[in-house]
N, C-alpha and C positions, 0 to 999 in steps of 0.2 A: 625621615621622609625619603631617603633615599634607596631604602630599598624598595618601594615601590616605584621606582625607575629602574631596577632589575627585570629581565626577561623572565618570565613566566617560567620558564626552565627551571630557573635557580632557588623554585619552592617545591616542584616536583617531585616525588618519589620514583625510584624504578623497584621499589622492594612489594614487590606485586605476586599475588598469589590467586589463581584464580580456583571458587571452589563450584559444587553443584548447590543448587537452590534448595537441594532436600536434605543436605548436611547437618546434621545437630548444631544447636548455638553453642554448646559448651564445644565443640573443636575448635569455634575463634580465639578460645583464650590463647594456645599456644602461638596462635599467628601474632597476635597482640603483641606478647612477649619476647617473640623474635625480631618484632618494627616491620612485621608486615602488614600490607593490607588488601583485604580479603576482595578482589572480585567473582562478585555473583553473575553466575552464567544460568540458563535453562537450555538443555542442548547447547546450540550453536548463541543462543540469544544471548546478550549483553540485559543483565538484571537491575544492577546497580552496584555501588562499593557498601562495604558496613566500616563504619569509624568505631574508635572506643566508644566516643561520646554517643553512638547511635545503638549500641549495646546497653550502655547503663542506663538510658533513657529507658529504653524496651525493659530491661529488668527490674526498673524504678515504678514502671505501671504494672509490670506482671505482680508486682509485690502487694500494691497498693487495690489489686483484684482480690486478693484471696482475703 
């Protein structure tokens, strides 16, 4: 329980990579694999971030489409 009395900081990443919104999904693998993580821009706007888990989800229903 004590690390939930650490500052917010001390979970944070700075390994931040920001990509365009129209990027291929298959170019997050390398980000993946380097312990980055991917932020989603449009222009200037702030999109959102992609995690692993937000990747395998997405490819766990594209699968489950065909």
């Amino acid at each position: 329980m004590t690390r939930f009395r650490q500052p917010v900081e001390a979970a944070m990443t700075t390994r931040l990579r920001t990509v365009d919104v129209r990027m291929p999904i298959r170019d997050l693998l390398p980000m993946f694999n380097a312990g980055l993580v991917p932020i989603v821009t449009d222009g200037d706007e702030f999109v959102g971030l992609v995690t692993r888990i937000d990747l395998i989800n997405y490819l766990r229903v594209k699968l489950h489409e065909v």
